[in-house]
N, CA, C and O atoms as a Maestro MAE file, in Angstrom:
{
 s_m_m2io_version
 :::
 2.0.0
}

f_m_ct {
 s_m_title
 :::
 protein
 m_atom[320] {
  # First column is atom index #
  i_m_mmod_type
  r_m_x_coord
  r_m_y_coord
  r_m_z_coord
  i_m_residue_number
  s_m_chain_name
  s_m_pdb_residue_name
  s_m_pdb_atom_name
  i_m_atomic_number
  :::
  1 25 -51.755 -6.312 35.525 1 A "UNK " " N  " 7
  2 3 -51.541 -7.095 34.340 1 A "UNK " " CA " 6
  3 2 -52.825 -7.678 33.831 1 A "UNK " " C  " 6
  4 15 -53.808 -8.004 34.497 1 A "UNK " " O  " 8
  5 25 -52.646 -7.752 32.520 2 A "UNK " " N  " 7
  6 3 -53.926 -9.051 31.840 2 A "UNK " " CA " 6
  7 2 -53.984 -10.716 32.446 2 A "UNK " " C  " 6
  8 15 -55.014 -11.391 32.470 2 A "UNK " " O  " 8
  9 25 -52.900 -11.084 32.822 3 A "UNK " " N  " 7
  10 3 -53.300 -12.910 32.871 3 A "UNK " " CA " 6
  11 2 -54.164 -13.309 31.696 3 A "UNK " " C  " 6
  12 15 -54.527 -12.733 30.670 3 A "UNK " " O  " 8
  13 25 -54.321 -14.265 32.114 4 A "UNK " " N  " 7
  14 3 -54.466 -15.065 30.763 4 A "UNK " " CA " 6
  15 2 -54.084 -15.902 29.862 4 A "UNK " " C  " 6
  16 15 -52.905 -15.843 29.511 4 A "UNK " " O  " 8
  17 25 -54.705 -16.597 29.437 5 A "UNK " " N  " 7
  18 3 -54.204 -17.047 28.115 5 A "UNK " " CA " 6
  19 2 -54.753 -16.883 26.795 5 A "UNK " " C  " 6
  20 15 -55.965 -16.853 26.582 5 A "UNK " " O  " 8
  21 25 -53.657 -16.752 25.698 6 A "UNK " " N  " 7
  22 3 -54.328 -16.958 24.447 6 A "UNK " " CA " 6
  23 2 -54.711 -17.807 23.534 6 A "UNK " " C  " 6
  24 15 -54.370 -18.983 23.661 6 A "UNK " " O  " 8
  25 25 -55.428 -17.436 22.522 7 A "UNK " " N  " 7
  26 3 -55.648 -19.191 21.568 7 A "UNK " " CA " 6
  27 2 -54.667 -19.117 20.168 7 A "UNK " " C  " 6
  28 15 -54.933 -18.245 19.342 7 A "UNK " " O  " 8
  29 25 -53.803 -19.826 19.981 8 A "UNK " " N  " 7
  30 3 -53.100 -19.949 18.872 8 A "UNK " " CA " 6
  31 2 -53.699 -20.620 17.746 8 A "UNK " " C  " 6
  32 15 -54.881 -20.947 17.853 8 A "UNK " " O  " 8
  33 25 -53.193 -20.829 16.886 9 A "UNK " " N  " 7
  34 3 -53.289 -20.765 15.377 9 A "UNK " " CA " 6
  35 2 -54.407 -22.067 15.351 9 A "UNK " " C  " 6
  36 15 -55.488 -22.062 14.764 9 A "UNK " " O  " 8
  37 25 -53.889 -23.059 16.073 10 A "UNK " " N  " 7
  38 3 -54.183 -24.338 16.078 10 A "UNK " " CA " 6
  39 2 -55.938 -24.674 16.707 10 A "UNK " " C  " 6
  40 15 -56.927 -25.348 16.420 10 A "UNK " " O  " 8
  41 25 -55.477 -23.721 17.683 11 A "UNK " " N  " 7
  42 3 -57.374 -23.575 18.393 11 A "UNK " " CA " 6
  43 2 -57.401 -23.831 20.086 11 A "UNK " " C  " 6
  44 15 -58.263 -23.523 20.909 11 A "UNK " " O  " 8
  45 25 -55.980 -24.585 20.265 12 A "UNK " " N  " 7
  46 3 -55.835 -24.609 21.659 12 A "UNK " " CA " 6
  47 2 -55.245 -23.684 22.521 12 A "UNK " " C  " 6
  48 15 -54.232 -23.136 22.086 12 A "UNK " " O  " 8
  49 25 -55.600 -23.400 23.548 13 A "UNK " " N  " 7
  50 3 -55.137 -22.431 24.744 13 A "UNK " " CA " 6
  51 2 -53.372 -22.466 24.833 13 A "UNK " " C  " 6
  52 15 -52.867 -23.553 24.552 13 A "UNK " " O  " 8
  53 25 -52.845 -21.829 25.043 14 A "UNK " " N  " 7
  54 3 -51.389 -21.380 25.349 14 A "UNK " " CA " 6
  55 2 -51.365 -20.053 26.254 14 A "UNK " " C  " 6
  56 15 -51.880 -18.941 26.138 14 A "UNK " " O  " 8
  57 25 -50.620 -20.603 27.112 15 A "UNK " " N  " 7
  58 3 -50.324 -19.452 28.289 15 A "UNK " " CA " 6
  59 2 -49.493 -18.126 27.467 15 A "UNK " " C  " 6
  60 15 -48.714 -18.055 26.516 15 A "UNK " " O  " 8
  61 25 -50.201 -17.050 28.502 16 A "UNK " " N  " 7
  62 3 -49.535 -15.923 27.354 16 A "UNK " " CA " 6
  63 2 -48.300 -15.569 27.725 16 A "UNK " " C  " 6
  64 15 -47.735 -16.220 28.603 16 A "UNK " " O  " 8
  65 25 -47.623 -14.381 27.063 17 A "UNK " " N  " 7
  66 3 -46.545 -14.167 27.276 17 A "UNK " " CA " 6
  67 2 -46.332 -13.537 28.507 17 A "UNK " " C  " 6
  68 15 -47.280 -13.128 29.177 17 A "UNK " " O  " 8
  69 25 -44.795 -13.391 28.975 18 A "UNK " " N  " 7
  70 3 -44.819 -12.877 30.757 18 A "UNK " " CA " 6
  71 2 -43.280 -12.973 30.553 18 A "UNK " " C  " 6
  72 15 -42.700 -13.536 29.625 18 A "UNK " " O  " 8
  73 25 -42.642 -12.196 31.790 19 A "UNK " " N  " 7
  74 3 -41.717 -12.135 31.715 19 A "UNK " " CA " 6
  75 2 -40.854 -12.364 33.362 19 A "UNK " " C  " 6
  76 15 -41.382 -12.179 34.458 19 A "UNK " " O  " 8
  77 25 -39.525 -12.776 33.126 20 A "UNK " " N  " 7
  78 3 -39.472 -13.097 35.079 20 A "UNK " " CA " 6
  79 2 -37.824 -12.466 34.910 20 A "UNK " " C  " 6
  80 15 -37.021 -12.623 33.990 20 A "UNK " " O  " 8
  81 25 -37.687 -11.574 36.413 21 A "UNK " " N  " 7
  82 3 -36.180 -11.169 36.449 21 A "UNK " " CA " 6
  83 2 -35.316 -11.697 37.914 21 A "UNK " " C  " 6
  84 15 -35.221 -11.245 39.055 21 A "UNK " " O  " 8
  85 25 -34.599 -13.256 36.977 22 A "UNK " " N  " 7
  86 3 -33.871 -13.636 37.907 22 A "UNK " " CA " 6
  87 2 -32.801 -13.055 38.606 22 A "UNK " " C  " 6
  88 15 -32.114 -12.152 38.130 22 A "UNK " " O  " 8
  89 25 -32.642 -13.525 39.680 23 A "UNK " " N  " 7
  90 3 -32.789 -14.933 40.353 23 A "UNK " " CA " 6
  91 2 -34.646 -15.299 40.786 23 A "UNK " " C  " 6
  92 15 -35.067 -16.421 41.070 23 A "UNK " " O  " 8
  93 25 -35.272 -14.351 40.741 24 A "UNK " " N  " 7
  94 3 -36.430 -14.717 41.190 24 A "UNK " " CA " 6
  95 2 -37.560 -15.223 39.905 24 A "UNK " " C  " 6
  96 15 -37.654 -14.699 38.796 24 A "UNK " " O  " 8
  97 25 -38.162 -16.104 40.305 25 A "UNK " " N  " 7
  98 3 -38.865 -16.568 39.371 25 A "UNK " " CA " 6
  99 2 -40.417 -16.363 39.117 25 A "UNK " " C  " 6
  100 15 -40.874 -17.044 38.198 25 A "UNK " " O  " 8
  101 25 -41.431 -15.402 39.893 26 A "UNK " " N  " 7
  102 3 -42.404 -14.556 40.106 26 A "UNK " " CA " 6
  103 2 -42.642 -14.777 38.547 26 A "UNK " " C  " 6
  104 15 -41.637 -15.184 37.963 26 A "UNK " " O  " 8
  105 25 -43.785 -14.588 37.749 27 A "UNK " " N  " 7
  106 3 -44.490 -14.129 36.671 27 A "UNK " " CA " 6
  107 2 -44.870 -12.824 36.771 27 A "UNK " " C  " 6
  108 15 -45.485 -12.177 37.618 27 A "UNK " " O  " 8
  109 25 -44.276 -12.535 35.526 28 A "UNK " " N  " 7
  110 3 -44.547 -10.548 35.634 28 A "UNK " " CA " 6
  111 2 -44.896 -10.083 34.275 28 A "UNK " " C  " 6
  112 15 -44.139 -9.891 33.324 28 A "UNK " " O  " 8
  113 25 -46.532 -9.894 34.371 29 A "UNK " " N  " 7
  114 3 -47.075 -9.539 33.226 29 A "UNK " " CA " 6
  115 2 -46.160 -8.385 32.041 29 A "UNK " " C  " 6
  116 15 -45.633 -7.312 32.331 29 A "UNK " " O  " 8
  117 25 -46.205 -8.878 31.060 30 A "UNK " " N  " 7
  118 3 -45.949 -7.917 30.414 30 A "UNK " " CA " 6
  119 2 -45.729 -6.140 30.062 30 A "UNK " " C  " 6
  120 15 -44.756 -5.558 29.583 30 A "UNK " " O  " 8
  121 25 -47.122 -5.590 30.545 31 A "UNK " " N  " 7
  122 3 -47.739 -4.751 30.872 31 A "UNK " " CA " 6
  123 2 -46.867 -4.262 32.131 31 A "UNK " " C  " 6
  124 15 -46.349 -3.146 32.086 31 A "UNK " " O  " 8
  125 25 -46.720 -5.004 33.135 32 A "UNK " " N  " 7
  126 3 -46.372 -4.439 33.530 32 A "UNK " " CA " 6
  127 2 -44.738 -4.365 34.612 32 A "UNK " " C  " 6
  128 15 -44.534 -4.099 35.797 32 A "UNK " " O  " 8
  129 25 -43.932 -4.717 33.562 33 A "UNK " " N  " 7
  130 3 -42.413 -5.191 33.279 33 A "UNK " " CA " 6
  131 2 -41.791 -3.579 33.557 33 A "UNK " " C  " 6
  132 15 -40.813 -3.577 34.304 33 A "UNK " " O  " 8
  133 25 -42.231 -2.222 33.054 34 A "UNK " " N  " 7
  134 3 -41.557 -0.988 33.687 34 A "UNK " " CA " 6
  135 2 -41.740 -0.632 34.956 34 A "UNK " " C  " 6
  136 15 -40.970 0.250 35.336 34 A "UNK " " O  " 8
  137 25 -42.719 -1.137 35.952 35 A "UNK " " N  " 7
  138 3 -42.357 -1.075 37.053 35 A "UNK " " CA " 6
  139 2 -41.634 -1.984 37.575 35 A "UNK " " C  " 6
  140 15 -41.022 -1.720 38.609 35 A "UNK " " O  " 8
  141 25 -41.562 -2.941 37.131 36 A "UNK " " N  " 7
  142 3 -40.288 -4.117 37.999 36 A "UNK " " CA " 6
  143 2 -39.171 -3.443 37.886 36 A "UNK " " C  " 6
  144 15 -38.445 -3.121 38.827 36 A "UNK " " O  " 8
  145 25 -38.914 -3.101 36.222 37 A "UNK " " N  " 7
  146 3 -37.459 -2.900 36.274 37 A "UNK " " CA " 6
  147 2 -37.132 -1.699 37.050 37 A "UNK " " C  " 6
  148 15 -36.087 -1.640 37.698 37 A "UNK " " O  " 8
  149 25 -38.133 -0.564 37.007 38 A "UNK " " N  " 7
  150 3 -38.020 0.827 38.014 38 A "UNK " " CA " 6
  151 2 -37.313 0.065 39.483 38 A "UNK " " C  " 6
  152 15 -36.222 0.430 39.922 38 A "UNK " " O  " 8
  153 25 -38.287 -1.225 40.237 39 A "UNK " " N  " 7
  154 3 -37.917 -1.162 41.460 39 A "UNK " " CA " 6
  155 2 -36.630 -1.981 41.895 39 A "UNK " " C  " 6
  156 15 -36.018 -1.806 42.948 39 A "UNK " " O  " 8
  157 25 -36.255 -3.112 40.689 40 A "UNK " " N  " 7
  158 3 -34.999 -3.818 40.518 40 A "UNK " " CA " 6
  159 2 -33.760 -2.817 40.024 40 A "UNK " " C  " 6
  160 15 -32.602 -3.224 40.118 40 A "UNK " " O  " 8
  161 25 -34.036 -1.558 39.520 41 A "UNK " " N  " 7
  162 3 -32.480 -0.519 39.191 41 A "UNK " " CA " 6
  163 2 -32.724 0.073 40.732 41 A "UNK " " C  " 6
  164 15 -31.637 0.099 41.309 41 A "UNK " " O  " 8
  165 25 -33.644 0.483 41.452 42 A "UNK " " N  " 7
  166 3 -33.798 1.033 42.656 42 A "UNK " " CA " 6
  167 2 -32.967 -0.073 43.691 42 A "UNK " " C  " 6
  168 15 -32.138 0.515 44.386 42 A "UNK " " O  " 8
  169 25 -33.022 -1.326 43.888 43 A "UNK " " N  " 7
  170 3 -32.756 -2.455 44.581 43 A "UNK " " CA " 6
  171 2 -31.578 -2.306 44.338 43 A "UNK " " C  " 6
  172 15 -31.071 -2.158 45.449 43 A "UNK " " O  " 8
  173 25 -30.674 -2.239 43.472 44 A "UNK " " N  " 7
  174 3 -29.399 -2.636 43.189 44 A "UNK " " CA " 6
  175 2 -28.670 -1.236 42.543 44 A "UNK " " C  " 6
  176 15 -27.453 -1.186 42.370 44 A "UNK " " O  " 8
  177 25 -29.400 -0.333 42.278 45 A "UNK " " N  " 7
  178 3 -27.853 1.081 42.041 45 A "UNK " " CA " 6
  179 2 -28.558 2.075 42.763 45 A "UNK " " C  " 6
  180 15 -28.173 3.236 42.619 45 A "UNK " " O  " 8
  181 25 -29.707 1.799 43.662 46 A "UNK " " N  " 7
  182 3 -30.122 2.766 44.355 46 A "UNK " " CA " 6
  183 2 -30.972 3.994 44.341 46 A "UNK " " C  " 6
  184 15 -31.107 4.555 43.254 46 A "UNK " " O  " 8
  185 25 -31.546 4.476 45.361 47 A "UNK " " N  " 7
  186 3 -32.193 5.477 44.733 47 A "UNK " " CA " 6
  187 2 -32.150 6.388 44.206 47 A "UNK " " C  " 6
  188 15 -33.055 6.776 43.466 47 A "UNK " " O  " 8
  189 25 -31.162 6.965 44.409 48 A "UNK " " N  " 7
  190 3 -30.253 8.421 42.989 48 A "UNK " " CA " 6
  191 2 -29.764 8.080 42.152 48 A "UNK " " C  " 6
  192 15 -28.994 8.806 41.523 48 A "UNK " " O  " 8
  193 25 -30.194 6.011 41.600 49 A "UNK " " N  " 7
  194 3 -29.555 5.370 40.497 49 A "UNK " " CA " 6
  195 2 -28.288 5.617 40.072 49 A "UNK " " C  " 6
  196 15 -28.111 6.357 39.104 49 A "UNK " " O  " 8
  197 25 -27.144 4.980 40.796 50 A "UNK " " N  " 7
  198 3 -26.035 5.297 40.881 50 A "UNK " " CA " 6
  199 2 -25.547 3.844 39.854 50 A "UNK " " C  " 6
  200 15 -25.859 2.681 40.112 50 A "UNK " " O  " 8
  201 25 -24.839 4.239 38.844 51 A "UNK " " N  " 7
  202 3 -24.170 3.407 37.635 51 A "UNK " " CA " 6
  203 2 -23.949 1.873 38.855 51 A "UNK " " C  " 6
  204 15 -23.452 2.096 39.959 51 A "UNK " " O  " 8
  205 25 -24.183 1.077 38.644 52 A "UNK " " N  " 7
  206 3 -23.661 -0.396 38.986 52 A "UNK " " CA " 6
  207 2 -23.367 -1.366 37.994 52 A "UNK " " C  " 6
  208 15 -24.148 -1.480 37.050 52 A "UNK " " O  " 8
  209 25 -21.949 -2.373 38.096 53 A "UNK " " N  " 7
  210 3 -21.525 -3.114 37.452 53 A "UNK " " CA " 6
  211 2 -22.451 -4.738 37.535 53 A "UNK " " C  " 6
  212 15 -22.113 -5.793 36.999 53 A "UNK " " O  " 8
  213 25 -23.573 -4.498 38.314 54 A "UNK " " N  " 7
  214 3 -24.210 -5.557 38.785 54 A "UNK " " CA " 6
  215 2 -25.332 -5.497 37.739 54 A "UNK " " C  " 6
  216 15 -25.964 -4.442 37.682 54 A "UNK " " O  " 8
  217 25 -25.758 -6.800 36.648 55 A "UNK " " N  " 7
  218 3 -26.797 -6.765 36.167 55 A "UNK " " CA " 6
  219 2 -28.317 -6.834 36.115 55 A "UNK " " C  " 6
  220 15 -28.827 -7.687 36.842 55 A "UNK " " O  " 8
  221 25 -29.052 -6.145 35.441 56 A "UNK " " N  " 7
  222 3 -30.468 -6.573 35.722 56 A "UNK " " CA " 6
  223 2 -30.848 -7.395 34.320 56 A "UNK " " C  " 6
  224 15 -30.794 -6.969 33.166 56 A "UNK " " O  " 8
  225 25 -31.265 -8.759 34.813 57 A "UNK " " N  " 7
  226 3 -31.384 -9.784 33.606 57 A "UNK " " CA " 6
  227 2 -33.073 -9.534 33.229 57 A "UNK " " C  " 6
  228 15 -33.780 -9.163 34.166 57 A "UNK " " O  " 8
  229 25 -33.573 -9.689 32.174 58 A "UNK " " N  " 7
  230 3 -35.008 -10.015 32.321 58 A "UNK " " CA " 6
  231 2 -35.051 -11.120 31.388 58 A "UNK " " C  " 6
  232 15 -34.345 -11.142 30.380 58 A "UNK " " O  " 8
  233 25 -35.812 -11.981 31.682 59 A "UNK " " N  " 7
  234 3 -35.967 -13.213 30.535 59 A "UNK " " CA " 6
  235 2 -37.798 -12.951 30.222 59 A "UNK " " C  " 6
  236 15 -38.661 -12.811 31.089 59 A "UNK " " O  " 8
  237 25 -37.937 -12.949 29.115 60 A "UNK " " N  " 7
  238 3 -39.523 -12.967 28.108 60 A "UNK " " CA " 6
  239 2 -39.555 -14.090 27.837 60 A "UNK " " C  " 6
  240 15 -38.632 -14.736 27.341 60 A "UNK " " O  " 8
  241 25 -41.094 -14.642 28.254 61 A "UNK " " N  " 7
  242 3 -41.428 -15.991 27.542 61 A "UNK " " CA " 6
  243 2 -42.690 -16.299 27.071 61 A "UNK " " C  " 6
  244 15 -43.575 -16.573 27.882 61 A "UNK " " O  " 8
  245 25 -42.965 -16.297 25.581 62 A "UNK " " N  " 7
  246 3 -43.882 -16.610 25.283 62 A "UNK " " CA " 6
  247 2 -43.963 -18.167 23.895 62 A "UNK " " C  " 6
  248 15 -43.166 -18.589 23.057 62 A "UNK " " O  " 8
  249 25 -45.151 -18.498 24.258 63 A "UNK " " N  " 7
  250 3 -44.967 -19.348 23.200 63 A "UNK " " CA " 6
  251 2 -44.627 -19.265 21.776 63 A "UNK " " C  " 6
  252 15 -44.634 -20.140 20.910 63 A "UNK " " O  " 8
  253 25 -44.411 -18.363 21.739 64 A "UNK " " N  " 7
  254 3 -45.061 -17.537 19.699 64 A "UNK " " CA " 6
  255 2 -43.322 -17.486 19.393 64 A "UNK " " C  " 6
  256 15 -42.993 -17.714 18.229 64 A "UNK " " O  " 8
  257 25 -42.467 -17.261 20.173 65 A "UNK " " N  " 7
  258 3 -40.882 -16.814 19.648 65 A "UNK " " CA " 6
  259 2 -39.931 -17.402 20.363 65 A "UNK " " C  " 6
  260 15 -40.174 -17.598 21.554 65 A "UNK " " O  " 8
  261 25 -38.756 -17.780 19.862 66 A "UNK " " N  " 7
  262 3 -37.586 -18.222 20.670 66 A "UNK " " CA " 6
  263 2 -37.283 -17.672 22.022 66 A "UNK " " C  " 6
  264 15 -37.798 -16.554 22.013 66 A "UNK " " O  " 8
  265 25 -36.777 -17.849 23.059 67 A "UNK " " N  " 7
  266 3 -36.694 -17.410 24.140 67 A "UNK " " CA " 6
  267 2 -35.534 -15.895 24.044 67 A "UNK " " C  " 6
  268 15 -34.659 -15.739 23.191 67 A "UNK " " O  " 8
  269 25 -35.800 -15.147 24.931 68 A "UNK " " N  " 7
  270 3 -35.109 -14.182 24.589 68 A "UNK " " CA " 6
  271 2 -34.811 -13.536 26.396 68 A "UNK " " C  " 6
  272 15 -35.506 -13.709 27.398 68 A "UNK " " O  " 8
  273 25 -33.586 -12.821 26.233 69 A "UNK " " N  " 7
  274 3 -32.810 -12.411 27.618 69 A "UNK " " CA " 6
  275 2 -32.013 -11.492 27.463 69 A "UNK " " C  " 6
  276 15 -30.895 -11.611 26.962 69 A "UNK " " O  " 8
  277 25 -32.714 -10.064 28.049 70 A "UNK " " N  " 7
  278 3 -31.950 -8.834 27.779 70 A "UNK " " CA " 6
  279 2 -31.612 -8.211 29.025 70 A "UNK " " C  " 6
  280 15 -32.438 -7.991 29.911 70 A "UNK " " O  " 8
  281 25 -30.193 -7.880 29.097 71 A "UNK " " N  " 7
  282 3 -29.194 -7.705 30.166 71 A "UNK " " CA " 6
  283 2 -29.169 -6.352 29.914 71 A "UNK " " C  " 6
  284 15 -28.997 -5.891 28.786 71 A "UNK " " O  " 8
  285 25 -29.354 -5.602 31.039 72 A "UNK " " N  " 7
  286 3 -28.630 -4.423 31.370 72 A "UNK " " CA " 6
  287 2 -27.824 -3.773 32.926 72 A "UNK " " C  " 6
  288 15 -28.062 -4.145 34.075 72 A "UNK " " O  " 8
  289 25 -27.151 -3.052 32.619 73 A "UNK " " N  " 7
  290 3 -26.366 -2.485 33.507 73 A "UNK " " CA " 6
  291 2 -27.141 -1.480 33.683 73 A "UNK " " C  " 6
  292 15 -27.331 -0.673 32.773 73 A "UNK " " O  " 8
  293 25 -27.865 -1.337 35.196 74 A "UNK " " N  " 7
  294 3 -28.442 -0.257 35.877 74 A "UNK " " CA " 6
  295 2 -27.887 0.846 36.275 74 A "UNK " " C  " 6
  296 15 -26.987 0.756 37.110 74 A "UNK " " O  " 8
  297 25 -28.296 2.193 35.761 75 A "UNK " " N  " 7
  298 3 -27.735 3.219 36.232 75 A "UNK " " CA " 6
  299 2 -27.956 4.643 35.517 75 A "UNK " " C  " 6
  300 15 -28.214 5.802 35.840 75 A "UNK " " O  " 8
  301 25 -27.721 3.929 34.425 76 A "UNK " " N  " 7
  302 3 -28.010 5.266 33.491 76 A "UNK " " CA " 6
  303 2 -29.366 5.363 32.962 76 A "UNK " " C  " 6
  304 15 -29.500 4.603 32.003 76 A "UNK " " O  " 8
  305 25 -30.468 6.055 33.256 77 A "UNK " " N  " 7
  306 3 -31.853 5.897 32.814 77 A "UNK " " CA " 6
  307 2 -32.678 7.077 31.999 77 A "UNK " " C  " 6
  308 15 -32.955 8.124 32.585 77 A "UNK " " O  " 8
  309 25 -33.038 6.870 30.690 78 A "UNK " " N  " 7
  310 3 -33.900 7.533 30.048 78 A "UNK " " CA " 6
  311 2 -35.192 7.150 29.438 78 A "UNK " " C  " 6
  312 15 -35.317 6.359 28.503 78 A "UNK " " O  " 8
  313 25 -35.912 7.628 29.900 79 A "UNK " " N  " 7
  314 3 -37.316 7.196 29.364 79 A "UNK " " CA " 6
  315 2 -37.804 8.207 27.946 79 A "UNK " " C  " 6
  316 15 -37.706 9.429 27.832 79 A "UNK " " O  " 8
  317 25 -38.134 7.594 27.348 80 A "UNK " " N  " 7
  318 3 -38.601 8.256 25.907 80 A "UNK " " CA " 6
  319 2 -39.535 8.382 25.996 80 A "UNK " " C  " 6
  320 15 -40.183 8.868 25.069 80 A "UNK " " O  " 8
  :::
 }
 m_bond[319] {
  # First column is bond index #
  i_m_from
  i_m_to
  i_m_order
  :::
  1 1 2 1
  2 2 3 1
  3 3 4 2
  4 3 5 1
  5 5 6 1
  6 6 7 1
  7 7 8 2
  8 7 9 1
  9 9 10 1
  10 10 11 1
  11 11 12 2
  12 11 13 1
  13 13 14 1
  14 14 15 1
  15 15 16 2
  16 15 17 1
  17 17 18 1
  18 18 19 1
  19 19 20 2
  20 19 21 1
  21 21 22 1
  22 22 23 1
  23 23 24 2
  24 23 25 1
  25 25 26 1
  26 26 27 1
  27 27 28 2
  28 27 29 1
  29 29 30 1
  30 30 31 1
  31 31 32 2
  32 31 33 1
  33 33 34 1
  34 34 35 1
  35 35 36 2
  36 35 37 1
  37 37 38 1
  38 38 39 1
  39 39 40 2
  40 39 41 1
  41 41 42 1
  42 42 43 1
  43 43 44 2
  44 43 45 1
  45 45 46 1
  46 46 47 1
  47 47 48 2
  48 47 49 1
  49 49 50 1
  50 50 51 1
  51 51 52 2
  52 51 53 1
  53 53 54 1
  54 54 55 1
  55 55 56 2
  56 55 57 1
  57 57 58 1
  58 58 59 1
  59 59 60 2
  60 59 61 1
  61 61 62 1
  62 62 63 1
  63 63 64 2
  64 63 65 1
  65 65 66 1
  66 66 67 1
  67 67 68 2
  68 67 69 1
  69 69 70 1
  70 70 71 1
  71 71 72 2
  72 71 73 1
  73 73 74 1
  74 74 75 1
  75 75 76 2
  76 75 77 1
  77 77 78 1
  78 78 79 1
  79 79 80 2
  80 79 81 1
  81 81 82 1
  82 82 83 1
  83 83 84 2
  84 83 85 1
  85 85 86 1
  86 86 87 1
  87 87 88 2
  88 87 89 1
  89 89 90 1
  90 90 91 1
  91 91 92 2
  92 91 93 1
  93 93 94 1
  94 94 95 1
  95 95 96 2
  96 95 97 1
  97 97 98 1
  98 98 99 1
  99 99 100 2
  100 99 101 1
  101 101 102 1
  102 102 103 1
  103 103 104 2
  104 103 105 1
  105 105 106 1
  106 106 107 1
  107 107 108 2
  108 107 109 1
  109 109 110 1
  110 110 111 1
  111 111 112 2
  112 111 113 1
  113 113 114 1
  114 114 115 1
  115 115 116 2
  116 115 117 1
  117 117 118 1
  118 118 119 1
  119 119 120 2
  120 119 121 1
  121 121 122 1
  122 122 123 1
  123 123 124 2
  124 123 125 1
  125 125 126 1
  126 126 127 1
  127 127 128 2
  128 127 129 1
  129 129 130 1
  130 130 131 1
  131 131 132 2
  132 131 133 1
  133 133 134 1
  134 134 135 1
  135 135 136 2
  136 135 137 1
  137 137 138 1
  138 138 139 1
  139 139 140 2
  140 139 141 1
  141 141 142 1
  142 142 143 1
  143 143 144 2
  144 143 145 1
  145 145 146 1
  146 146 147 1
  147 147 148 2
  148 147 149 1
  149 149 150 1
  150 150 151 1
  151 151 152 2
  152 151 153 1
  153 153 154 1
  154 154 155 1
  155 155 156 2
  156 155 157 1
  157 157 158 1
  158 158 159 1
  159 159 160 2
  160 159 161 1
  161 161 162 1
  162 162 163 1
  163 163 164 2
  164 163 165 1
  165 165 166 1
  166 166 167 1
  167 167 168 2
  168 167 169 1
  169 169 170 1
  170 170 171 1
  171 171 172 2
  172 171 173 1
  173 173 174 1
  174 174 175 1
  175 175 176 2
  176 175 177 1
  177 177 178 1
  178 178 179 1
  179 179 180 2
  180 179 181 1
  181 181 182 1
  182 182 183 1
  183 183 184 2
  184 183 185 1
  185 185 186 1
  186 186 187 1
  187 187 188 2
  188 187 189 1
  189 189 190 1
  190 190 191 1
  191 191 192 2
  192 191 193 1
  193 193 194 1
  194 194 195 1
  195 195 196 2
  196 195 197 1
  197 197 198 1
  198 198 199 1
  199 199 200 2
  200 199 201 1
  201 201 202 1
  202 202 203 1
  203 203 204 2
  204 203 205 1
  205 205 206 1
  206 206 207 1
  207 207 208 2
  208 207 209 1
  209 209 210 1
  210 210 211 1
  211 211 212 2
  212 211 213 1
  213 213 214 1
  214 214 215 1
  215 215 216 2
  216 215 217 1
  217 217 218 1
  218 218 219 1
  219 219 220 2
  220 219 221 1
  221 221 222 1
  222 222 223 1
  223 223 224 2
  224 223 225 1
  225 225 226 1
  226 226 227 1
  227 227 228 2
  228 227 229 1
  229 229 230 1
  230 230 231 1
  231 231 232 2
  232 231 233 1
  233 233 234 1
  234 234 235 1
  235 235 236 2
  236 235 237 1
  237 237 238 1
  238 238 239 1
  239 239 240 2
  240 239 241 1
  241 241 242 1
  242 242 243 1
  243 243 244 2
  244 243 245 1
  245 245 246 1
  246 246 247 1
  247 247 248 2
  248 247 249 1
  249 249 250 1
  250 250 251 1
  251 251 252 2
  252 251 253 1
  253 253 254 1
  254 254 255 1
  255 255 256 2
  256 255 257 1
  257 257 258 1
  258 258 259 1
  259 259 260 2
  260 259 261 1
  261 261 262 1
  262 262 263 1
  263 263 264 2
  264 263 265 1
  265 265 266 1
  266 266 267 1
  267 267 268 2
  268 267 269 1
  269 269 270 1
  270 270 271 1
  271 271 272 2
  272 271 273 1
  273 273 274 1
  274 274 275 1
  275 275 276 2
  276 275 277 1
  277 277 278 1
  278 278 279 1
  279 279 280 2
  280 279 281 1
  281 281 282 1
  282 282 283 1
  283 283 284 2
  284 283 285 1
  285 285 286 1
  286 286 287 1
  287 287 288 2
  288 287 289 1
  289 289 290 1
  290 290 291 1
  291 291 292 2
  292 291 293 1
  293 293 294 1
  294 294 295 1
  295 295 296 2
  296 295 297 1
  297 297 298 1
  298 298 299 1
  299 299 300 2
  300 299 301 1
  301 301 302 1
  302 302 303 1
  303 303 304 2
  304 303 305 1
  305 305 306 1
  306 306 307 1
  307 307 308 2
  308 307 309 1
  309 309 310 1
  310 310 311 1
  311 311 312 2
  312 311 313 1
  313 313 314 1
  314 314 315 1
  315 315 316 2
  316 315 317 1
  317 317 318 1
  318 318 319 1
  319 319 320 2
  :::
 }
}
């Protein structure tokens, strides 16, 4: 990941954006958020990614936008 922080509009430092997938609360760079979720669908539907009714939450937080929390159901996977 980058770390870091950036400078906003104003001129002062603000921590940058990052993202954490509870229950655990770890900081997880942006950048690099497709390997978490690779090893959190591995953790919970397994390694032949077998459909589970169990969610993978990720919460994004940066200063710049409202908080945001996107839920998915692990199992079915396509990468574009």
């Amino acid at each position: 990941g980058s770390g870091g922080s950036e400078v906003g509009g104003d001129g002062e430092r603000s921590p940058s954006a990052y993202a954490t997938l509870p229950p655990a609360s770890a900081r997880i760079e942006l950048g690099d958020i497709r390997s978490a979720l690779e090893r959190a669908t591995t953790r919970i539907a397994g390694a032949n990614k077998g459909i589970s009714p169990k969610p993978v939450t990720v919460r994004v937080h940066t200063p710049h936008t409202p908080p945001l929390t996107m839920v998915d159901l692990p199992g079915l996977t396509r990468i574009a």
